[in-house]
C-alpha positions in Angstrom: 33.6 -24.8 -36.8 31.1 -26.2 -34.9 31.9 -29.6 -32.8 29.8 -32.8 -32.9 27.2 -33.1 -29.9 26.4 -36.0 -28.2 22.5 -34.3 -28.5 21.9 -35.0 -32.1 20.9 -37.8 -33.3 23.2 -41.0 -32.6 22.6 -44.3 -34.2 22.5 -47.0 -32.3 22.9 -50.9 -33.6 20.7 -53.0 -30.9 21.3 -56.5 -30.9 19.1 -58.2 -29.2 17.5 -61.8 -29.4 14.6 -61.1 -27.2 11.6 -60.1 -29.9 9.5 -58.1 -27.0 12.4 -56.5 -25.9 14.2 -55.5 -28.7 10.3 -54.0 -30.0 10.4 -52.2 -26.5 14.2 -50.7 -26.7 13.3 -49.7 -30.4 10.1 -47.5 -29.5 11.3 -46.0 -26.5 14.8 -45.3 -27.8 13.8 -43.8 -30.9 11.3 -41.4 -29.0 13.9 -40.0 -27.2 15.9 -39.4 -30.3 18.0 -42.3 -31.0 18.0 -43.6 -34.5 18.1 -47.8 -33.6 18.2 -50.5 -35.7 17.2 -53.4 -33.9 19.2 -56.9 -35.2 19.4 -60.3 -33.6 22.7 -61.1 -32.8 23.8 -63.5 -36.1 22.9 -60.0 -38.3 24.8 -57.4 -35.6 28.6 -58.2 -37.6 27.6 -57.5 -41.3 25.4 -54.7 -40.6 28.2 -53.3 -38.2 30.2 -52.5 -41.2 27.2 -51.2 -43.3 26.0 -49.0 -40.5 28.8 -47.3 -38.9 26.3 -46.9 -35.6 27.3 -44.5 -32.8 27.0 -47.4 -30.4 26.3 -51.0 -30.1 23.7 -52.1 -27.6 24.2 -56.1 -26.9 21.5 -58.4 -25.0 22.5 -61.8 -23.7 22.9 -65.4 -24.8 25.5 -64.3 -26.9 26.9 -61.2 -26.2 30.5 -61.6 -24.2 31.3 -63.7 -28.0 29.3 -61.2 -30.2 31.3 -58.2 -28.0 34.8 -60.1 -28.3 34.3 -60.5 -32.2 33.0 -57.1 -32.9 36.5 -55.7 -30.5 38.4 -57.6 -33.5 36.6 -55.9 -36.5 36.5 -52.4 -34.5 38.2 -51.4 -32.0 36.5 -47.7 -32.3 32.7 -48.3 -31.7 31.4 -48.2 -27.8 29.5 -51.5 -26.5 27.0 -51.8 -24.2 26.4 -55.2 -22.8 23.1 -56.3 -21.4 23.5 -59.5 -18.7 20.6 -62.0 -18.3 19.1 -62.2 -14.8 21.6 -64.8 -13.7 24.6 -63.0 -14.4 27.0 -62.3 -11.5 30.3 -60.3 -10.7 32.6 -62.8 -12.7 30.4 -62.2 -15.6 30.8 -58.4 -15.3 34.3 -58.9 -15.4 34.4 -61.0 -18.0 32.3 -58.9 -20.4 34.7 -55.7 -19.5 37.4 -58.0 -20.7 36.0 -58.2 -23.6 36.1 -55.1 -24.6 32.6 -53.8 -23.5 32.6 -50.0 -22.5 28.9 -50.6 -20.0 27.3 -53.2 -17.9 23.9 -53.3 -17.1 21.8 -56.4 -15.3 18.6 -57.7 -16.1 15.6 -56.9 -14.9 16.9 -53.2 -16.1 15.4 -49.9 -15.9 14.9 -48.2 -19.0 15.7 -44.5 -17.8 19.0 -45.8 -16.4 20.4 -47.8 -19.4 19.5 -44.4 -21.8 21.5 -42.5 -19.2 24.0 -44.7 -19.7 24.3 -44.9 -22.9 24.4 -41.1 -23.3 27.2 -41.0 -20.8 29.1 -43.7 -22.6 28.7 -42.0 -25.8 29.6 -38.8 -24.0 33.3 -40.2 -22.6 33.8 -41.0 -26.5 32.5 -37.8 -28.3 34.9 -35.4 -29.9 36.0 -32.6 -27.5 33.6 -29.6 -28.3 34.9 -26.4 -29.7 34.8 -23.7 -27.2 33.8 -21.2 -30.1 30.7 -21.6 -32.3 30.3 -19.9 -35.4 26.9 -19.4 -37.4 27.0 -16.9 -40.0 27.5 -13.3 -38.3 26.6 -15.1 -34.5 29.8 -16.3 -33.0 29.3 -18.1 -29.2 32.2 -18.6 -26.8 31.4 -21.1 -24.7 33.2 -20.6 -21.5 31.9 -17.2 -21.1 29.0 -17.6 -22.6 28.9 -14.8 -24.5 27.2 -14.3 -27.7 27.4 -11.7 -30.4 25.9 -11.1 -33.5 28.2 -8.8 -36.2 30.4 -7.5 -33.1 27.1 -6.4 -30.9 26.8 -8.2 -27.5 23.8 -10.3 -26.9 23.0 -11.2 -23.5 20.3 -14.3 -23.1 19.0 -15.6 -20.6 20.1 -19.7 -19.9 16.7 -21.4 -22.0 17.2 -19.1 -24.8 21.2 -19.5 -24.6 20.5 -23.4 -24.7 18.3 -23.2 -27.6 20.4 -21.0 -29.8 23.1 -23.3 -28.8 21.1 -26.1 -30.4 20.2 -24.6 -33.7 23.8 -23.2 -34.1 25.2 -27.0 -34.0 23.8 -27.1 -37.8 22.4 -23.7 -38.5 21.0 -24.3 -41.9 18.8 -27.7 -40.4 15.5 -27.1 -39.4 14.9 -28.5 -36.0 11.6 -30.2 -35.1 9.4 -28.8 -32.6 9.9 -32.6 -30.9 13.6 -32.3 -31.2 13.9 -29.0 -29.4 11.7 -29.4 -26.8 13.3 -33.0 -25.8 16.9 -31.8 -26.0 16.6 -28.5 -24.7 13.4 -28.7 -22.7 13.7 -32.4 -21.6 10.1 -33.1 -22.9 8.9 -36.5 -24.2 6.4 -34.7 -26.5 5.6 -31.6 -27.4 1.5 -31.9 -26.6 -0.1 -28.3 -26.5 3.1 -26.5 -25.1 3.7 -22.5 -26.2 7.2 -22.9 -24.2 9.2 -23.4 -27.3 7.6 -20.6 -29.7 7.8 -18.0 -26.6 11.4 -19.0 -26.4 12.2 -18.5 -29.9 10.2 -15.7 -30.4 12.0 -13.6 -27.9 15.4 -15.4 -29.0 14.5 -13.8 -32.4 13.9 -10.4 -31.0 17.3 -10.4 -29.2 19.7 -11.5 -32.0 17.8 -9.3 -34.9 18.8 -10.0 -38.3 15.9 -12.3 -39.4 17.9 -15.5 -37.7 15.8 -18.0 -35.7 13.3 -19.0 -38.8 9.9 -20.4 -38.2 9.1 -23.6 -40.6 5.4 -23.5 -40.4 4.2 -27.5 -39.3 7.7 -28.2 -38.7 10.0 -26.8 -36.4 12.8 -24.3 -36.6 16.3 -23.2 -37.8 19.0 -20.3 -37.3 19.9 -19.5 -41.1 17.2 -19.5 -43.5 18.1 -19.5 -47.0 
């Protein structure tokens, strides 16, 4: 079985009455894999229950009610709670009382709320498996130790990361963008050879036709 990963794609419900903001947290969340739907705060309740998002990102003038009313419909999904400029250390408090799981002031930097909403939805991920299975490849995780039909593979740590990617859903073919951001840390692929290279030699290694190229797309680990 293999567990949920915080690196695929979460969904996250962004309500936030700022137009310009909430255009900015849209683009830049999405390029860096998030799948946002960007609401002001009156729609954030009805689409909660539609939606089932991975997280809840709130902005300010309404968001220590919004985060209190959506604690009473589900107690389950992770808040984040943006302040406005003027907030202080009572209104920290207060939004932690009511239920939010992050803090973040205004004027915020972007790279530090996605790290914290990656840690947030870290703390409330699913423990992962130590053992991955993908057809005849089976991957412990403590030991990192991979082998295909019994036979010990030994890869070096890029090519370990990547298989460790395409084995979270074997049969999905990967884009280029999406492997080179979650296992490269690249915003875009541009004219990069890293990622073939990689898989090319990743291919060579575990034999057996696994690591499939989809031409103009990307890659996966069991072909049909």
């Amino acid at each position: 079985m293999v567990a949920a990963s915080v690196e695929c794609m979460s969904a996250v419900l962004l309500a936030e009455p700022e137009e310009a903001t909430r255009s900015f947290l849209e683009r830049h969340l999405a390029q860096d894999g998030f799948e946002v739907v960007g609401v002001t705060d009156g729609e954030a309740l009805e689409l909660l229950e539609r939606l089932c998002p991975d997280l809840v990102l709130i902005g300010d003038p309404e968001g220590l009610e919004l985060c209190r009313r959506l604690r009473e419909r589900d107690r389950e999904v992770p808040v984040i709670l943006l302040g406005s400029q003027e907030s202080d250390p009572v209104d920290r408090v207060r939004a932690f009382d009511r239920g939010c799981d992050d803090y973040l002031d205004r004027p915020f930097h972007y790279d530090e709320l996605v790290a914290r909403i990656r840690a947030v939805l870290r703390r409330v991920a699913p423990p992962e498996s130590e053992q991955m299975t993908a057809g005849e490849i089976e991957i412990d995780r403590p030991t990192r130790r991979v082998t295909v039909v019994g036979r010990r593979v030994v890869l070096p740590t890029k090519e370990y990361e990547l298989l460790l990617k395409l084995a979270s859903d074997p049969q999905r073919v990967f884009t280029k963008d999406e492997l080179l951001r979650d296992v490269w840390g690249f915003r875009s692929a541009g004219r990069t050879r890293t990622l073939d290279s990689h898989a090319s030699r990743l291919r060579r290694r575990l034999g057996g036709g696994y690591v499939r190229n989809v031409w103009g797309v990307g890659y996966c680990l069991l072909g049909d």
